[in-house]
C-alpha positions as CSV (number, residue, x, y, z in Angstrom):
1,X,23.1,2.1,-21.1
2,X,23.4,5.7,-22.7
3,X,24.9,3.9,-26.0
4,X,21.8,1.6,-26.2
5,X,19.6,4.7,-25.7
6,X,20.7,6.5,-28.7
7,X,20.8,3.3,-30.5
8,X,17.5,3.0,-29.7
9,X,16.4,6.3,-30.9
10,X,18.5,6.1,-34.2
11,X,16.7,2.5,-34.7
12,X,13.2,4.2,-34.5
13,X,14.1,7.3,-37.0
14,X,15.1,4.6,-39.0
15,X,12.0,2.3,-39.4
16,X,9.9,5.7,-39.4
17,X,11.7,6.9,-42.6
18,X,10.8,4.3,-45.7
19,X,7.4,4.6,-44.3
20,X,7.7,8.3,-44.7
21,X,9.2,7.9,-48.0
22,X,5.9,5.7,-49.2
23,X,4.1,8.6,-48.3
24,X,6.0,11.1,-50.3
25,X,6.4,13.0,-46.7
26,X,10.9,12.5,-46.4
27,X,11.5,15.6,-44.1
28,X,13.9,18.2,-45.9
29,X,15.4,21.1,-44.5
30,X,14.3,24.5,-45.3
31,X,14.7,27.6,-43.0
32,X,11.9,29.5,-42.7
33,X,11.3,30.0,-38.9
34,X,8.6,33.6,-39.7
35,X,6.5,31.1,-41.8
36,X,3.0,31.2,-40.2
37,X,2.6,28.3,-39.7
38,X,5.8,27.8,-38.2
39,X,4.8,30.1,-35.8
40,X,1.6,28.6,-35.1
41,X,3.2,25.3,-34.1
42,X,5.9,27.1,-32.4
43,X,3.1,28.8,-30.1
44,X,1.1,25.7,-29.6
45,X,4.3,23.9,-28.8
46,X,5.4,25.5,-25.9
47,X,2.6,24.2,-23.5
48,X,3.2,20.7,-24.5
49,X,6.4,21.1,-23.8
50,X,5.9,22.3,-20.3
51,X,3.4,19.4,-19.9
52,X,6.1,17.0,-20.6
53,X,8.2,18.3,-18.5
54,X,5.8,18.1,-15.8
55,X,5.8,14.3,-15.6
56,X,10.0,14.7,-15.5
57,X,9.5,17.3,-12.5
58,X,7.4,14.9,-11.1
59,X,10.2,12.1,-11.2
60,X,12.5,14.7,-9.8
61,X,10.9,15.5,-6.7
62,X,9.8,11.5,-6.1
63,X,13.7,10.7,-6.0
64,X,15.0,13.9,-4.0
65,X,12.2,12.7,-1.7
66,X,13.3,8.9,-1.7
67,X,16.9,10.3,-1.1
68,X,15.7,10.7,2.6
69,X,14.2,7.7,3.4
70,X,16.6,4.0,3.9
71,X,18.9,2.9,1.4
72,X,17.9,1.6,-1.6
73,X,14.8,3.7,-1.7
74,X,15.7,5.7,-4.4
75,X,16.7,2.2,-6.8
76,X,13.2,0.8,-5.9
77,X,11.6,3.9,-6.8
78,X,13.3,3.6,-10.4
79,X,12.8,-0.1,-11.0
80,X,9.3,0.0,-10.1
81,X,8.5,2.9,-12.4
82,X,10.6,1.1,-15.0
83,X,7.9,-1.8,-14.7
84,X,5.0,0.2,-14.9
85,X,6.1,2.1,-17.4
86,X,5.9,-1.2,-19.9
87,X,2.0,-1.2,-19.8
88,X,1.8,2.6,-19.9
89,X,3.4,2.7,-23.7
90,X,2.3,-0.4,-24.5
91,X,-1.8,0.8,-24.3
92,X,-1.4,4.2,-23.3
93,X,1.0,6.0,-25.3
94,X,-0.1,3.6,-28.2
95,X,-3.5,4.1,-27.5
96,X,-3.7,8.1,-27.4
97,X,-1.6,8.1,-30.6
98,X,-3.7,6.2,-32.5
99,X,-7.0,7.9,-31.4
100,X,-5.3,11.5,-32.0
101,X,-6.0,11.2,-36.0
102,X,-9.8,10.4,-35.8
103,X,-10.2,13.1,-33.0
104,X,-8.4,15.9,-34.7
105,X,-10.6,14.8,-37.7
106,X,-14.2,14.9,-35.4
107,X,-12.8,18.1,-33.8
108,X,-12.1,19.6,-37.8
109,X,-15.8,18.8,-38.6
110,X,-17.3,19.8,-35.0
111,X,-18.7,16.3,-35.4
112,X,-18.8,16.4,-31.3
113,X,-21.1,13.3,-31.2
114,X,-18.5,11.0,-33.1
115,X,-15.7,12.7,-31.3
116,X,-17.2,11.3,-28.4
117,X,-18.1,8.3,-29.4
118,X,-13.9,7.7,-30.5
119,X,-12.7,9.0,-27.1
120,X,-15.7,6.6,-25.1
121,X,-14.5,3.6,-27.2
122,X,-10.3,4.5,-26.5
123,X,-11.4,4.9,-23.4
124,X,-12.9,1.9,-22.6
125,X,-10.4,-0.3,-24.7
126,X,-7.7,1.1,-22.8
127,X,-9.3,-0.3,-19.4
128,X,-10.0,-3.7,-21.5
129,X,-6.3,-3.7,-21.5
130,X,-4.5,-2.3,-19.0
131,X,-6.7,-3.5,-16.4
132,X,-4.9,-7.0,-16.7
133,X,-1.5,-5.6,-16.9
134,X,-2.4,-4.1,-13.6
135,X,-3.7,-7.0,-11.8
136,X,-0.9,-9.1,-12.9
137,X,1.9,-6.7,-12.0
138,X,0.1,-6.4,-8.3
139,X,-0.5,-10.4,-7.8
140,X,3.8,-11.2,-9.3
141,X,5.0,-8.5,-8.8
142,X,7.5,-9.9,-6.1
143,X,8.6,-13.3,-8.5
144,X,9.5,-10.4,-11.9
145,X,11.2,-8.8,-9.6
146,X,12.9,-11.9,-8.1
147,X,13.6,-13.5,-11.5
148,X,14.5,-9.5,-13.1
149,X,16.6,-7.9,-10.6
150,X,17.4,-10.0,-7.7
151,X,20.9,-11.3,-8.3
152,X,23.6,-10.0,-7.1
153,X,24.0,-7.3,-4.3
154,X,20.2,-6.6,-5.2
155,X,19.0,-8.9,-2.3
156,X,15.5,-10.3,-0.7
157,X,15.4,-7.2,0.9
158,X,15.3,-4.3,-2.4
159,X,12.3,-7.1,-3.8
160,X,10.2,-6.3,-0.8
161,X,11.4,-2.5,-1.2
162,X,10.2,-2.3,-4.9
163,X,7.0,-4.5,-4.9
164,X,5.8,-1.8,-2.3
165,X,6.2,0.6,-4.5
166,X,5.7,-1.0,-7.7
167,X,2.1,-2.0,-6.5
168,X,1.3,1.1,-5.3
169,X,2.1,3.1,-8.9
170,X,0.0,0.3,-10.2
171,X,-2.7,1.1,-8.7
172,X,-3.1,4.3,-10.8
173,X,-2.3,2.4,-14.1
174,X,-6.1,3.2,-15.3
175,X,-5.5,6.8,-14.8
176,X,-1.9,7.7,-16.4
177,X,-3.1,5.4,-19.5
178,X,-6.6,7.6,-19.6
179,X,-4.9,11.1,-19.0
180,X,-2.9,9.9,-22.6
181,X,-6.1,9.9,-24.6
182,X,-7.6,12.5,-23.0
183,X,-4.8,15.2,-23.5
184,X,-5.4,13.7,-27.4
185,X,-8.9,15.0,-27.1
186,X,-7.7,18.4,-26.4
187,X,-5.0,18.6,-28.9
188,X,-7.9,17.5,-31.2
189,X,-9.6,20.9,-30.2
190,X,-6.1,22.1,-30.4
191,X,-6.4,23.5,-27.1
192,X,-2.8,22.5,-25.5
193,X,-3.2,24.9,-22.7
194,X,-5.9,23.4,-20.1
195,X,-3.7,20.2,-19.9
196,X,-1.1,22.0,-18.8
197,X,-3.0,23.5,-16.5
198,X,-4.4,20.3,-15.0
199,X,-1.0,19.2,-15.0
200,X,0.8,21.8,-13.0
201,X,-2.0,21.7,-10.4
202,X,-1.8,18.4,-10.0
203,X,1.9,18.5,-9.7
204,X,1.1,20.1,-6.7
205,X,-1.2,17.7,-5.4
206,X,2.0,15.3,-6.1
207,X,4.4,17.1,-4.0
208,X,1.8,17.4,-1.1
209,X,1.2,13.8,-1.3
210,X,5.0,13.1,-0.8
211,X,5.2,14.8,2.0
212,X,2.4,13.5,3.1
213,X,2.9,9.8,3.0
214,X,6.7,9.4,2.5
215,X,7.0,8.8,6.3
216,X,4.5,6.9,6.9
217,X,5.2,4.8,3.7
218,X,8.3,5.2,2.7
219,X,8.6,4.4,-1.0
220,X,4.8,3.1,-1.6
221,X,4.1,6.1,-0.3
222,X,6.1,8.3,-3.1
223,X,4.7,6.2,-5.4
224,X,0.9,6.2,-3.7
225,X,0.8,10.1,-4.2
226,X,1.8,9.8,-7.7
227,X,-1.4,7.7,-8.4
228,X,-3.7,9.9,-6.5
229,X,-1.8,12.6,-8.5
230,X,-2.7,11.0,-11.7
231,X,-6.1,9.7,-10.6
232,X,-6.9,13.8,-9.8
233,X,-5.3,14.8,-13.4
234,X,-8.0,12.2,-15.8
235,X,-10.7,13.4,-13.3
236,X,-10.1,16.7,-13.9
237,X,-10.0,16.6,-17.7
238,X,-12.9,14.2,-17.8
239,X,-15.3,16.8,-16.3
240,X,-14.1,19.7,-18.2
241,X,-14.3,17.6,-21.7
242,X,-17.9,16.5,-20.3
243,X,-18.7,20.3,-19.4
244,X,-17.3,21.2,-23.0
245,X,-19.4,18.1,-25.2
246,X,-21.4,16.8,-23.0
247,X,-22.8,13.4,-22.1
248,X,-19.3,10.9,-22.1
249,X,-21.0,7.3,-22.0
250,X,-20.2,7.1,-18.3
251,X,-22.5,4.0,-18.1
252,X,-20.3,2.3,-20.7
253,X,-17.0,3.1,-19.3
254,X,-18.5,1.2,-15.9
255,X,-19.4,-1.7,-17.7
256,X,-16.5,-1.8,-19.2
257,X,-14.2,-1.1,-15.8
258,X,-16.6,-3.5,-14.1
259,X,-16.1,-6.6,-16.0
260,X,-12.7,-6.5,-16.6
261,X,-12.1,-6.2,-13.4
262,X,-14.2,-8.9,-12.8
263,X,-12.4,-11.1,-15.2
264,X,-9.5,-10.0,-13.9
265,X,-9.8,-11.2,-10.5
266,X,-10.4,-14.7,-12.0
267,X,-7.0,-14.5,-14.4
268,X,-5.0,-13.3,-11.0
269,X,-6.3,-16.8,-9.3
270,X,-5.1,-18.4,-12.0
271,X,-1.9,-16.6,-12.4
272,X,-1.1,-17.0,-8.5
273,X,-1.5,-20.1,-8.6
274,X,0.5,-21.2,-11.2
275,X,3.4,-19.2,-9.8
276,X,2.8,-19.4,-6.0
277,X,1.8,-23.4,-5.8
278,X,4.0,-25.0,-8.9
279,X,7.6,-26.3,-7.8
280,X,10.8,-25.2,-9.6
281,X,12.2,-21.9,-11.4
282,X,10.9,-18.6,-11.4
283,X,12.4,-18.9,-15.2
284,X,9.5,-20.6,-16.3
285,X,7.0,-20.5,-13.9
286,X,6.7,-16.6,-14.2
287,X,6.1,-17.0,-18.3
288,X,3.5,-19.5,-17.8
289,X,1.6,-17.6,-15.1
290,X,1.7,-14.4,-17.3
291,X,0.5,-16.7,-20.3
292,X,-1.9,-18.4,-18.7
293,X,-3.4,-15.7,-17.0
294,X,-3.8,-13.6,-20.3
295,X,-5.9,-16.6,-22.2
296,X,-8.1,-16.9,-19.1
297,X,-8.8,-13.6,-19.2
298,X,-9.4,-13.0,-23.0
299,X,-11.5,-16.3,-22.7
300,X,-13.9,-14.8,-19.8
301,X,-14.3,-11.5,-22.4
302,X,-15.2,-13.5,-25.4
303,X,-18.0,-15.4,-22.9
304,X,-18.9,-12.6,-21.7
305,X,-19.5,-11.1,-25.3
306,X,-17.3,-7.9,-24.4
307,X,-16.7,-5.4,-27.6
308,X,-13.9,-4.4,-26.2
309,X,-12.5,-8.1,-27.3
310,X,-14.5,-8.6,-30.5
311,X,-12.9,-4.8,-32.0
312,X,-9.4,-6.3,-30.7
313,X,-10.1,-9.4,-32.7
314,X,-10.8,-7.6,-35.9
315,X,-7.6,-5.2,-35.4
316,X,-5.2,-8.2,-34.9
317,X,-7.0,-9.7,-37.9
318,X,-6.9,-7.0,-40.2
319,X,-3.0,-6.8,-39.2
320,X,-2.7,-10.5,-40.0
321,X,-4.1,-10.2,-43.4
322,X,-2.0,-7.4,-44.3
């Protein structure tokens, strides 16, 4: 596992680099570390770094904490976040480093109103698409967990285990994939300080949480405080960014939230039904749920006439013709 981590890593530094190279931008070493602007990024730096480490603190004290509760609490904890962590950098991560460019651009020009207008739009594609990825994980989460990780000494029992928690981290799938573009909106401003801020307090809020619910909970309960943690971190930055530039399209972002989730309950129907009511392996039936599930609900946002679809359309397009 370590090996195919640094593999990994090595693989990605080496697609990155003759894309640099067509760019004229091949890093080269040059020691300089007084330079200004050196020490510029050096200063900015250091509260990103803590905010980073935040979310690894985080983990910490969720597995110290399942350490106390029955066996296998702590594995479930893991595998669940494993799970959820597949939609979070698929849309998320991707999502916040893609919209970082054109708001470090607004935020250059104090164009405020089209800064806005970005972060609305990143906004609400990221609920177009995570939405589904969290309905989905909720409704099968037990058969990918069956047809994943149940073999072996992982019995019927560590499924139930981490479905608890996996649906419960789930649950606050809108909100770690928002806080991602919204931390871009302040590096935009190049203000890396308030989301550490946030972050720490809501660490707190975190820990409190655990011990909070752990008992009652067990493992969903780790993971339940986590989401309420996160849900508390976008809220936070939302209302500052809104107190900073203003209106931020809340009407939209409802719209948005409300019929996705609206197409989503039809897709987890279809996707239930599919995996619950056909006979025979979980090898194919889970694929074809999952399939199925994501045309009905990209066919409900096309009837429905959502932009959200039609600007997804256009990017997979554009990437075709290239």
């Amino acid at each position: 596992l370590a090996v195919s981590a640094v593999a990994g890593g090595l693989l990605h530094f080496g697609v990155l680099l003759p894309l640099m190279k067509k760019e004229r931008i091949l890093p080269f070493w040059r020691w300089n570390p007084r330079h200004p602007e050196v020490m510029k990024v050096g200063r900015a730096i250091l509260p990103a770094v803590w905010g980073l480490s935040v979310d690894q603190i985080n983990a910490f004290a969720d597995t110290v904490c399942a350490s106390f509760l029955i066996q296998g609490s702590v594995t479930a904890l893991y595998n669940s976040n494993r799970l959820m962590q597949f939609p979070l950098a698929l849309f998320g991560i991707a999502m916040s480093t893609a919209a970082l460019p054109s708001l470090s651009a607004s935020a250059s020009r104090q164009d405020w109103k089209e800064m806005k207008e970005t972060l609305n739009f990143s906004l609400r594609l990221v609920f177009f698409t995570v939405l589904p990825a969290m309905v989905g994980l909720i409704v099968m989460g037990t058969p990918i967990i069956e047809l994943l990780f149940e073999h072996g000494r992982f019995t019927h029992r560590e499924t139930v285990l981490t479905n608890a928690a996996l649906v419960a981290y789930c649950l606050g799938l809108p909100a770690y994939t928002s806080v991602r573009v919204l931390v871009s909106s302040f590096y935009a401003m190049k203000d890396t300080g308030t989301p550490v801020h946030v972050a720490t307090f809501c660490l707190l809020i975190n820990m409190a949480g655990n011990l909070a619910l752990m008992w009652r909970w067990g493992v969903g309960g780790l993971a339940l405080a986590t989401a309420l943690a996160s849900f508390a971190n976008a809220t936070a930055l939302f209302w500052i960014l809104r107190k900073r530039l203003g209106l931020m399209g809340g009407r939209r972002l409802l719209t948005t939230l409300l019929q996705s989730l609206g197409a989503c309950l039809v897709m987890a129907a279809v996707s239930a039904g599919l995996v619950y009511g056909l006979p025979g392996s979980l090898l194919w039936k889970v694929p074809l749920a999952v399939a199925a599930g994501g045309g009905v609900y990209f066919a409900l946002a096309r009837q429905m006439g959502m932009d959200e679809f039609q600007h997804l359309m256009v990017l997979m397009k554009v990437k075709r013709n290239r």
